[in-house]
Every structure is written in structure tokens, then in C-alpha cells.
ZADO-185727 format. One line per field, with one value per residue (C-alpha): y, z, x; residue in one letter; chain; residue number from 1. Coordinates in steps of 0.2 Angstrom, whole numbers, plus 2048, in hexadecimal, padded with zeros to 3 digits. Example, Ala and Ser with C-alpha at 12.3 -4.5 7.8 and 13.67 -1.06 7.14 Angstrom:
// ZADO-185727
v: (7EA, 7FB)
w: (827, 824)
u: (83E, 844)
residu: (a, s)
chaine: (A, A)
num: (1, 2)
//
This chain:
// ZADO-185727
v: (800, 810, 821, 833, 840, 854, 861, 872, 885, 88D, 89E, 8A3, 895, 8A1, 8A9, 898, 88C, 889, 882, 878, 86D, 871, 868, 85A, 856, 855, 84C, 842, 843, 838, 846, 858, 865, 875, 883, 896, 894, 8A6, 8A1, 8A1, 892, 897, 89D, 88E, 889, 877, 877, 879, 869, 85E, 860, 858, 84B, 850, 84C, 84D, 85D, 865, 877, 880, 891, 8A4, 8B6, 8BB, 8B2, 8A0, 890, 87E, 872, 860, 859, 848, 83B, 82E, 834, 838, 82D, 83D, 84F, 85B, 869, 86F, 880, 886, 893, 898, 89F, 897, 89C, 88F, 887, 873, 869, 853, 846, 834, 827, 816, 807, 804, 80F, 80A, 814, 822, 832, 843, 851, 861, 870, 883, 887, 89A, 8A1, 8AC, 8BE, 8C3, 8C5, 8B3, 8BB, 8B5, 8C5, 8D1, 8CA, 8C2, 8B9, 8B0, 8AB, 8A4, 89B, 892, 892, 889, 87C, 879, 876, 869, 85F, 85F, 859, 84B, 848, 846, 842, 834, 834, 827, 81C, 819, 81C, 82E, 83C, 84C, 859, 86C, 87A, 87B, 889, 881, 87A, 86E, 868, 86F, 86B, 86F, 883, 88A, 88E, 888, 895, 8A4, 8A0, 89C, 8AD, 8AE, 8A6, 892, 88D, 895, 888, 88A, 884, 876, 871, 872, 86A, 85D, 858, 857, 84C, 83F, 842, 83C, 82C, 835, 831, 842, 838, 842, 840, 82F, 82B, 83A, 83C, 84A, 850, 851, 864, 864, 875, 879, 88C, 898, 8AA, 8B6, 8C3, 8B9, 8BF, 8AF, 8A1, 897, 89E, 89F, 88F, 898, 88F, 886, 877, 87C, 86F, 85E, 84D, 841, 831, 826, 815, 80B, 817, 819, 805, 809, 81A, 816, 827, 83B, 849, 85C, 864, 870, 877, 882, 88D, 894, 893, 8A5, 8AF, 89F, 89A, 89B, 88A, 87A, 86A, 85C, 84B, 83A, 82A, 81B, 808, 807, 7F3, 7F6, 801, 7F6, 7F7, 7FF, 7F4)
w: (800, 7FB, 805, 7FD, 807, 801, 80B, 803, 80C, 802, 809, 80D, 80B, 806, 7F8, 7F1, 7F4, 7E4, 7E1, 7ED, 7E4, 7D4, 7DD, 7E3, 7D3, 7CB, 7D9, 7E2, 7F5, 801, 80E, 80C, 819, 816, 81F, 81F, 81E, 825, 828, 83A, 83C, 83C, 829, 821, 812, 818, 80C, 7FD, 802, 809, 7F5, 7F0, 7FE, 80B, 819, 828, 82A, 838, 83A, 845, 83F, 842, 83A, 82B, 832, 833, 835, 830, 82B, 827, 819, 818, 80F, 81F, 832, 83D, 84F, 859, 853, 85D, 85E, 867, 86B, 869, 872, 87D, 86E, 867, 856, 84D, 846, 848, 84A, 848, 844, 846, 839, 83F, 83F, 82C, 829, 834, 843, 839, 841, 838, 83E, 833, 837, 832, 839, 83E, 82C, 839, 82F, 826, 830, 837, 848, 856, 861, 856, 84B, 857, 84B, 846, 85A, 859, 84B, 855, 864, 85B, 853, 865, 86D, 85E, 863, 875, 86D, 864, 873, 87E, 872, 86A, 859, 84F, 85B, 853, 83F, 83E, 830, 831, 826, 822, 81E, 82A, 822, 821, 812, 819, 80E, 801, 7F2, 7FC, 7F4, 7E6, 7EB, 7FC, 7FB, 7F8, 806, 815, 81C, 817, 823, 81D, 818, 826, 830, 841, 839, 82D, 83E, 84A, 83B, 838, 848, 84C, 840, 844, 855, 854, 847, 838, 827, 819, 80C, 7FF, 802, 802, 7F2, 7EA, 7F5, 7F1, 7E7, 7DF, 7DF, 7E6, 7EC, 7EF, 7F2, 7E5, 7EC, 7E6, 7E2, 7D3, 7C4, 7BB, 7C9, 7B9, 7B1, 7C0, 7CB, 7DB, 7E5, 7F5, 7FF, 80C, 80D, 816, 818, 826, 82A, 836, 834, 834, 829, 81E, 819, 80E, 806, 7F4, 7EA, 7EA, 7DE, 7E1, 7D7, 7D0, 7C3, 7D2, 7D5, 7C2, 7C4, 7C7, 7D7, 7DD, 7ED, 7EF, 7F4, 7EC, 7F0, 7F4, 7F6, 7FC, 7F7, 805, 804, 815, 814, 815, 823, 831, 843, 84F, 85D)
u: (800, 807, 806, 80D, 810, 813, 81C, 817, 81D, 80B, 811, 7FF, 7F0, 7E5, 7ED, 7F1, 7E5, 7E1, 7F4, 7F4, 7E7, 7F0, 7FD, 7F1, 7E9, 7F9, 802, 7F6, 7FD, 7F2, 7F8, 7FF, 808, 80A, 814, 813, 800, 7FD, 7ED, 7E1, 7DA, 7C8, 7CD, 7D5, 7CC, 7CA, 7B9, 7C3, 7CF, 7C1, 7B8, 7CB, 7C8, 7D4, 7C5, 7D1, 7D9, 7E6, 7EA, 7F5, 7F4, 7F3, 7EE, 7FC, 80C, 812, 807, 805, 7F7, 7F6, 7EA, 7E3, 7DC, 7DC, 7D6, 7E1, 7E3, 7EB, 7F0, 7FC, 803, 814, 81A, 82B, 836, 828, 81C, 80D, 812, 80C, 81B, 818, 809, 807, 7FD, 7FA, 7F4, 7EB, 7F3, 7EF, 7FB, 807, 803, 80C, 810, 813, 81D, 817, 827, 828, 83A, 83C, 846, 852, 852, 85F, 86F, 877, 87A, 871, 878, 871, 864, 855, 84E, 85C, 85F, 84D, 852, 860, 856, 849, 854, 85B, 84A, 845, 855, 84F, 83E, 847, 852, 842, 834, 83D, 835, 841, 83C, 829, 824, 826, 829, 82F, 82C, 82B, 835, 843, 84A, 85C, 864, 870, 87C, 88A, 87F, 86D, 874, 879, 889, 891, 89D, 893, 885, 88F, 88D, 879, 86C, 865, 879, 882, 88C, 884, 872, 877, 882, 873, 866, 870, 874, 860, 85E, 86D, 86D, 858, 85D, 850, 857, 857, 848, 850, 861, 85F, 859, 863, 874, 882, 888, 877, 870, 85F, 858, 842, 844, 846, 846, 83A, 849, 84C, 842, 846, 84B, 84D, 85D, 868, 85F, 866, 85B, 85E, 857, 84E, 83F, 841, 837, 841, 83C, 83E, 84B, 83B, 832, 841, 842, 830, 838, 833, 836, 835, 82E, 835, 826, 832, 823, 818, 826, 823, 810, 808, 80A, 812, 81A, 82F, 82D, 827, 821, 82C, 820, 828, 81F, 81F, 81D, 812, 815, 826, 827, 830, 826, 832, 839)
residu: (x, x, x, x, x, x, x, x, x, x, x, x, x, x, x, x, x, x, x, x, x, x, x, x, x, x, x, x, x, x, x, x, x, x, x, x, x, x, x, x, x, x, x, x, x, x, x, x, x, x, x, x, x, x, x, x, x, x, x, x, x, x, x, x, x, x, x, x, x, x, x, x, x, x, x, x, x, x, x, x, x, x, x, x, x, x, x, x, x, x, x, x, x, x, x, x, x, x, x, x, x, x, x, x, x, x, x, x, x, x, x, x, x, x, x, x, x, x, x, x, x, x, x, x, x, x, x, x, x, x, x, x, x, x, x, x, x, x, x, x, x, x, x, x, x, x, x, x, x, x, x, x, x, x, x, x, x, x, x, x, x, x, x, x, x, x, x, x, x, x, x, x, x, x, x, x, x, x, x, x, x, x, x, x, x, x, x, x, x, x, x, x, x, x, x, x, x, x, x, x, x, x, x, x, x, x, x, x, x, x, x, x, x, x, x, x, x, x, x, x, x, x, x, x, x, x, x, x, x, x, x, x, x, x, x, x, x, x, x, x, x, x, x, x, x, x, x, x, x, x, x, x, x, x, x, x, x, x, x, x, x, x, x, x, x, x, x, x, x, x, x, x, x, x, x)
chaine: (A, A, A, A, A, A, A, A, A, A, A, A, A, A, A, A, A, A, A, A, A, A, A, A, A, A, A, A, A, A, A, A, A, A, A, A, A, A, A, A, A, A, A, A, A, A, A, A, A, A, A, A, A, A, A, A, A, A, A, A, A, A, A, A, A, A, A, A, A, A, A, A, A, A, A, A, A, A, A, A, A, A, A, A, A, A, A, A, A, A, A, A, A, A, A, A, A, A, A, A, A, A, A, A, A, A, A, A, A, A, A, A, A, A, A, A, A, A, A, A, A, A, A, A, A, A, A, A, A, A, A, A, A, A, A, A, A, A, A, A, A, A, A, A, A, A, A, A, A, A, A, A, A, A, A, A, A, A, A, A, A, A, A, A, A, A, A, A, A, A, A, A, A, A, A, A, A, A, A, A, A, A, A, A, A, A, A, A, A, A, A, A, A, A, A, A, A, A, A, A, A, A, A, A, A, A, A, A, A, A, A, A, A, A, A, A, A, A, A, A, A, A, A, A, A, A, A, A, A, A, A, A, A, A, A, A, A, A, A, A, A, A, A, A, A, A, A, A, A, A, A, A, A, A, A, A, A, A, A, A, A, A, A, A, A, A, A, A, A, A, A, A, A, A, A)
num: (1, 2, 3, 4, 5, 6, 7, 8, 9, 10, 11, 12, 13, 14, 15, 16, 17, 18, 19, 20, 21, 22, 23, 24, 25, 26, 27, 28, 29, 30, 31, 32, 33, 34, 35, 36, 37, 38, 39, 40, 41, 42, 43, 44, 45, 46, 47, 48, 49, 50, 51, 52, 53, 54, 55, 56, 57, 58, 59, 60, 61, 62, 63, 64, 65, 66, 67, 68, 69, 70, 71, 72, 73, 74, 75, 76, 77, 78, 79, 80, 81, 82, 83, 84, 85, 86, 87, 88, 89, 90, 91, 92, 93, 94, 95, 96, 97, 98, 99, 100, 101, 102, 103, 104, 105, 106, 107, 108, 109, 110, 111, 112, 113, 114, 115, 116, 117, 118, 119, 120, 121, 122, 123, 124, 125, 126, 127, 128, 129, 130, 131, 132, 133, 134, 135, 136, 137, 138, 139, 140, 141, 142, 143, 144, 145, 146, 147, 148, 149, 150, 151, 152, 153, 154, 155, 156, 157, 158, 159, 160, 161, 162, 163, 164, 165, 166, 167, 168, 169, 170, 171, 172, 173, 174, 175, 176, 177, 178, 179, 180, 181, 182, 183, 184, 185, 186, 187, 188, 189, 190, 191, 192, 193, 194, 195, 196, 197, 198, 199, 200, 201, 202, 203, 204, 205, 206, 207, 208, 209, 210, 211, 212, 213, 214, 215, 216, 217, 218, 219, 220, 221, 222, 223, 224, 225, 226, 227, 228, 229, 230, 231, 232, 233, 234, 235, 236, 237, 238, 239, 240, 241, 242, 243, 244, 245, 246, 247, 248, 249, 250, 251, 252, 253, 254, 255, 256, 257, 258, 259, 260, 261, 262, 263, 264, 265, 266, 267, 268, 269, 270, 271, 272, 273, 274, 275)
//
């Protein structure tokens, strides 16, 4: 039995809506996340993805900034919500799948983007962002998701590796590549045991990026794009990691997102039951 599932930053649900089911018709995704939603709860257009038949819907959301919601083909067990660094800004909420879907559980991130200057004395965004990052590896530390059939996914607003940019070299000093946040990502995700779903099935040197910036008037002739969008899987989860689709096309639809959609199809029988 297969089971797709789309990690998508919409940057504003509202706005883009009707994307998201472009996506859906074109790509099929038994379940969807999306970040940056900028959407109050009462205000998500659940109607519009309930016509699609996405019947089980989670939001975790708030008026202009930040937000996440999960859509569903299958009902959800358990939903969730965490708050990080003392503020309910709507940055992570999770699901759990029944046991016909192998008890999964799904971890839906919006990772504070941390301004514009990488200095955590001067810039307080960007010492949320490591503050953040700090408190997710207490959560992994604590939580122990590896430990059951789980997914991470979301835009964590880092690009990890040397060919996640578009030139190592030149990004070092610009927040998502500087060496302080590919160090503290990375060392969330081995510290927890997730394995990188892309990275697996496409290892470096491979250039892979899913943000294009909108300061680009053609993000096509100079693909200066980073990788800034993850899905992680648990060992278990990993063993039935069958294939992955960077939906490169939305980013030249109209009035499009700067991300796009990276979707990651699983084999749910091969998903090992954690010991």
C-alpha cells in the first residue's frame, strides 16, 4: 500500500489556495503540509480541500504571520501542537495515522527564517532561530521520535549541505548556509537517528535546491536557489522510502510561492515496526 506525502511553504493559504489543488490534481498526495499559512484558524479554507477529499484537516495558525496545517485523505488518531521558545507562534503542529497506516506519525515544521544578519547578538531574529533549533533538539532528545514511525517535515529554513546552495562559497556569511545552522540542523537530525528522504535517494554531490528568492526576475537563468525544505524519516519509516518529486513547475506558476513542493512516496508494507 502506498502513502505520498507533500511538504509545501504556500506563503499565505489564502492567496494560494487554488495552487495547492493545482498541486493536488497533478500530484496526488494522500496527505499535504503546508507552512507559512498566514492564515487564523477560524479562516482556513478547509471547504475548498474537503471538495478535493482531504476530509481530515489540522491547523495551527494565526492572523498574517507564520502557521501550519496538515491535509488528509485518512483520519487522524491524535493531533498536537508544541510551542517553542516560550511563544505560541504557530510554527509545528502533528498527527497520528491508525494502525493501517502504520501508526504513522507526522511532524509538520515552520523553522524561524532568522532576518538578515547571522548574528545572534545583534540580530533577534536570528538568535530565535538558533534558540529554536536548540529547543527541537531538546524535543528529540526528550520526545524520542525515531523511536516510533515518524516524519518530519517543513521548511526549516536551513540548507544543510555544500550542494543544498548555489554556491557554498558565496553563502557562508548569509543566513540558511552559515555554519552555525547547518551545524545545529544537522546535528538534530543525527543526534535524533532521522534519515534526510532526499538525500538518500539523491546523495551529493547532486544540486538540489526548493527556494528560489523572489529577488530573482527569472529564478530560471541563474537557478540560485537553495534547499531549504525537508522530509525526515524515521529508520523504520525509511526502509519503505520508495521515491521523491521536487515540483520544480509551481515556482513559475503566477503570483507563485518562493517555495515548491517536495512530495515523498512510501511503501507502508515495508515500513519495519519499531522495537
Amino acid at each position: 500500500m502506498p502513502l505520498s506525502v507533500t511538504t509545501w511553504n504556500i506563503n499565505s493559504v489564502r492567496l494560494r489556495a487554488d495552487q495547492v489543488i493545482r498541486h493536488i490534481d497533478a500530484c496526488n498526495p494522500d496527505i499535504v503540509c503546508l507552512q507559512e499559512t498566514k492564515c487564523p484558524d477560524e479562516q482556513f479554507p478547509g471547504s475548498v480541500f474537503r471538495q478535493r477529499g482531504y476530509g481530515h484537516i489540522a491547523v495551527n495558525g494565526q492572523k498574517g504571520y507564520h502557521g501550519v496545517a496538515i491535509l488528509s485523505r485518512i483520519p487522524f488518531v491524535r493531533t498536537d501542537v508544541k510551542a517553542f521558545c516560550g511563544q505560541n507562534d504557530c510554527r509545528h503542529i502533528s498527527v497520528r495515522l491508525p494502525a493501517q497506516c502504520a501508526d504513522l506519525e507526522i511532524h509538520n515544521f515552520y523553522v524561524p527564517a532568522g532576518g538578515d544578519v547571522p548574528d545572534p547578538a545583534l540580530n533577534p531574529k536570528f538568535r530565535h532561530k538558533l534558540d529554536f533549533l536548540g529547543e527541537m533538539l531538546a524535543w528529540t532528545d526528550a520526545d524520542q521520535p525515531t523511536q516510533r514511525n515518524s516524519i518530519l517535515v517543513g521548511d526549516l529554513n536551513v540548507a544543510p549541505y555544500v550542494t543544498d546552495v548555489w554556491n557554498h562559497k558565496a553563502l557562508l556569511g548569509v543566513v540558511s548556509h552559515t555554519p552555525v545552522e547547518t551545524e545545529a540542523l544537522e546535528n538534530i537530525r543525527t543526534t535524533a537517528g532521522f534519515v534526510d528522504a532526499v538525500r538518500k535517494l539523491a546523495p551529493e554531490p547532486e544540486k538540489i535546491f526548493t527556494w528560489w528568492s523572489y529577488r530573482s526576475k527569472d529564478h530560471t537563468v541563474n537557478d540560485r536557489g537553495r534547499r531549504l525544505d525537508h522530509v525526515w524519516l524515521s529508520p523504520s519509516v525509511a526502509a519503505g522510502l520508495e521515491n521523491f518529486v521536487i515540483s520544480k513547475e509551481t515556482r513559475s506558476w503566477e503570483r507563485p510561492s518562493d517555495h515548491v513542493p517536495v512530495t515523498v512516496r512510501l511503501d507502508l508494507e515495508a515500513i519495519r515496526r519499531p522495537s
